[in-house]
C-alpha positions in Angstrom: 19.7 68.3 15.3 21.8 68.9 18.2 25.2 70.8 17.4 28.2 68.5 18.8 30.7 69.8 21.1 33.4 71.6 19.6 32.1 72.5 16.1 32.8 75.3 14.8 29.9 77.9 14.0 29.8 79.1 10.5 28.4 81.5 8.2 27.6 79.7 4.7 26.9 81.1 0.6 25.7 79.2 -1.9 25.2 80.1 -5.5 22.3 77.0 -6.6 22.4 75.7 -9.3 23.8 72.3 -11.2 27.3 73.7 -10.9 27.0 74.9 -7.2 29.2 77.4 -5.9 30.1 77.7 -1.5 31.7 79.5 0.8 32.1 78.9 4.3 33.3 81.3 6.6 34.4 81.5 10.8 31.0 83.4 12.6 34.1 84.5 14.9 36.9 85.6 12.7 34.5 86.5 9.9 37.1 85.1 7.5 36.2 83.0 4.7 38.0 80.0 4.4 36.8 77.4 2.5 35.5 78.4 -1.2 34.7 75.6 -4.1 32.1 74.3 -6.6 30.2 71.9 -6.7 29.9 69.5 -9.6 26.7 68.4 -9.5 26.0 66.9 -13.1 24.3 63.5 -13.2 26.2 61.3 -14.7 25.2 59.1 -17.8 24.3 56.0 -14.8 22.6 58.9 -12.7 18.7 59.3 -12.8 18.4 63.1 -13.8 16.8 63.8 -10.3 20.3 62.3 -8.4 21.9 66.3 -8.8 19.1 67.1 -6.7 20.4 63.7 -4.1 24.2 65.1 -4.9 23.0 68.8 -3.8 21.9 67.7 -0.4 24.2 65.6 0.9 26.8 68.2 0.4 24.6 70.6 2.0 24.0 68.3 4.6 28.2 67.7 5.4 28.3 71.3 5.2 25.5 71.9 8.1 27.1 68.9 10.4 29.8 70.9 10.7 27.9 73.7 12.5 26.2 76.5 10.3 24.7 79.9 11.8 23.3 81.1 8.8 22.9 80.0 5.0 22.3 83.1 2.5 21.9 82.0 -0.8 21.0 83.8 -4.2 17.5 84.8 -4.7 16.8 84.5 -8.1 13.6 86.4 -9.8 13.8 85.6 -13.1 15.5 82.4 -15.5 16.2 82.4 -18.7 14.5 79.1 -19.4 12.0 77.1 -18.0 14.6 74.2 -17.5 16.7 76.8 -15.3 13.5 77.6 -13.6 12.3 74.0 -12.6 15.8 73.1 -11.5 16.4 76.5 -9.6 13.1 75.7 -7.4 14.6 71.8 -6.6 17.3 73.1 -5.4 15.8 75.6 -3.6 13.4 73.6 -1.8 16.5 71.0 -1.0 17.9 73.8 0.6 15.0 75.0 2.4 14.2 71.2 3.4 17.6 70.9 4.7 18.2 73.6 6.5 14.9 73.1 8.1 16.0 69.8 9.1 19.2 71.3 10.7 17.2 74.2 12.1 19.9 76.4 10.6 18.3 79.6 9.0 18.4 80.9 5.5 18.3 84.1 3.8 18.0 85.0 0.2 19.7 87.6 -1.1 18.6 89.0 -4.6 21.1 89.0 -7.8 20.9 92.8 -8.2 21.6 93.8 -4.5 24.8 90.8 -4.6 26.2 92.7 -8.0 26.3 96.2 -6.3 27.5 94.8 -3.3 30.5 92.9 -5.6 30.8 95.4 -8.1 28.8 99.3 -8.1 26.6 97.7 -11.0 23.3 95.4 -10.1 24.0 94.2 -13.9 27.3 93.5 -13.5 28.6 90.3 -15.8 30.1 87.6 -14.8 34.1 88.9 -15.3 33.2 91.2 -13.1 32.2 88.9 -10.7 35.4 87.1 -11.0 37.4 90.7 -10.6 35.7 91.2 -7.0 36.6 88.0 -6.1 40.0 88.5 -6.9 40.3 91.8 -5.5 39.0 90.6 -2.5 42.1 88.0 -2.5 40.4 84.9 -3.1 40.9 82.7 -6.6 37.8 81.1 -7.9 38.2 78.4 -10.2 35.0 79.2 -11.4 31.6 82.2 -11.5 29.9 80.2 -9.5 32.5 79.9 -7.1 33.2 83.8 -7.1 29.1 84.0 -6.8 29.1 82.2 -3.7 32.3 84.6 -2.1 30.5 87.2 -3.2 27.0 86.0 -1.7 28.6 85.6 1.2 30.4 88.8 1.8 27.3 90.8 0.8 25.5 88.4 3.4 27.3 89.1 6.4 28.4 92.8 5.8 24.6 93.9 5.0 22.5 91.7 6.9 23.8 90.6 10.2 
């Protein structure tokens, strides 16, 4: 896909999941400046694969806009196998998307975005919160605080 005149190039963080944290920042300013979640819970008319449908056209919105890079968390290990099978669709939307966009991705793991966020690659999810806050930002959510801190730990270690 061709990137319009006048968009904006941008650095993106996404936390995947069915409540979907992001983070947008300015490739230029490096500042972040657009953070929400993303409600992605079928609802009780939805087919269950429709959060899947929900995920990417957000994603896609997100990439119109201009996108350099998408880090997102590289998760390892689920506590469930329903975590697990959803984790994978929405990594393979992203993937598929960003392919589509020909906007690269980069994984980050949980451990290395926790040290980054807070000293500890265990840290729990308060703490998570703390680094968002100390960073100046107010998450209304962890998953929201995830994707700052995804982000952050994206463009100060890897680019």
């Amino acid at each position: 896909m061709s990137k319009a005149l006048g968009q904006s190039q941008s650095f993106i963080g996404i936390d995947l999941g069915t409540s979907t944290g992001f983070a947008r920042c300015d490739k230029a300013r490096r500042a972040i400046f657009t953070s929400q979640t993303w409600d992605l819970k079928p609802t009780r008319f939805d087919s269950p694969a429709m959060r899947y449908v929900k995920f990417k056209t957000r994603l896609r919105e997100q990439l119109a806009l201009g996108a350099t890079l998408v880090f997102y968390e590289k998760v390892m290990r689920h506590m469930g196998t329903a975590a697990a099978h959803a984790y994978g669709a929405f990594l393979f939307s992203l993937h598929e998307t960003c392919d589509d966009y020909a906007v690269p991705y980069l994984g980050l793991t949980v451990q290395e975005i926790k040290m980054f966020a807070t000293g500890k690659g265990n840290a729990k999810k308060d703490a998570m919160m703390a680094a968002a806050l100390k960073w100046g930002f107010k998450p209304s959510s962890e998953d929201e605080a995830d994707a700052i801190a995804i982000l952050k730990c994206g463009m100060e270690t890897k680019i």
